[in-house]
C-alpha angles and dihedrals in degrees: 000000000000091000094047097060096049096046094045097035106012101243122181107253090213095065096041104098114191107212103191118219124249147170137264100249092193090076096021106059129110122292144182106292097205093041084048088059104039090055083048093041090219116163130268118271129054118326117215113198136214128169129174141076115333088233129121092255091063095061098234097145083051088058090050094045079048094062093040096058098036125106099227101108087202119042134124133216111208102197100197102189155098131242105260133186140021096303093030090118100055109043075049091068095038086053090051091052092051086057091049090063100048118104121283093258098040102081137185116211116190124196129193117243116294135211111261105245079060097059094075093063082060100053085040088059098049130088085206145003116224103204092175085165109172081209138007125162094199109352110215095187100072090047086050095060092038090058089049091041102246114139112238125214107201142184101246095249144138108312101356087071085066093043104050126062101207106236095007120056091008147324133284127215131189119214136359094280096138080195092068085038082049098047098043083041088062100033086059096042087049093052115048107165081061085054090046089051091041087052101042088050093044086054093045 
């Protein structure tokens, strides 16, 4: 941003402040998991998240590749979004057909937007929060679900490359393969004692 205005207004540098943004941690903070799904009434087993536009740039059709390939018999995706764009119809349909033809115990659940002070019941629900974004110039919902200690596996794109500490306060993936989001979805959710350690640094 800061490069931008000076090399397309020529701004001076000195007087250009970058104010990051952040989360209301009054709302956002971490929470009882099994209290989480039993207010939101989600099934047993583990919950994978995902919250944002149901539009092509958001990945959604990558989440739902990623169940599909994981090796986690159980698990649920919660898709907590509305259809966006120009287009946002139809690759909503074409989403919904991709979670017809998952396995019966794989299941996609989508929910339709929610006000901002509910999400948190929803991180807090979650084992972990798949943010595979083609593009994303911050990325909130990973600090979301870092505030509410939920470790957050994202596409290496954009902002999400300044929000996540690989290993640490989350994990990084290039590129859009659900097979390498599946396999690090299942490494984390086999080891929980790594996800604890990821979730306590991304609060911190």
């Amino acid at each position: 941003e800061r490069e931008q205005l000076h090399e397309l207004y020529s701004a001076n540098v000195d007087r250009v402040k970058i104010v990051p943004l952040g989360v209301e941690q009054a709302l956002f903070s971490p929470g009882n998991q099994i209290a989480a799904k039993a207010a939101l009434n989600l099934p047993d087993g583990p919950i994978l998240l995902f919250i944002g536009r149901l539009q092509s740039l958001k990945g959604v059709d990558v989440a739902i590749a990623t169940l599909q390939a994981m090796e986690h018999e159980d698990a649920t995706l919660v898709v907590v979004g509305g259809a966006s764009g120009v287009e946002g119809s139809l690759y909503e349909t074409e989403i919904h057909n991709m979670a017809n033809k998952l396995q019966p115990n794989k299941k996609v659940l989508f929910v339709p937007p929610q006000p901002h002070y509910i999400l948190s019941t929803y991180y807090r629900a979650a084992n972990l929060v798949l943010v595979p974004s083609r593009s994303e110039s911050f990325g909130l919902v990973a600090l979301e679900a870092a505030a509410c200690g939920v470790p957050a596996i994202v596409s290496a794109v954009g902002g999400l490359k300044n929000l996540v500490e690989h290993g640490r306060t989350g994990m990084l993936i290039e590129g859009w393969n659900p097979t390498e989001f599946s396999q690090m979805t299942d490494h984390l959710l086999s080891n929980p004692i790594k996800s604890n350690e990821i979730a306590m640094n991304a609060v911190e």
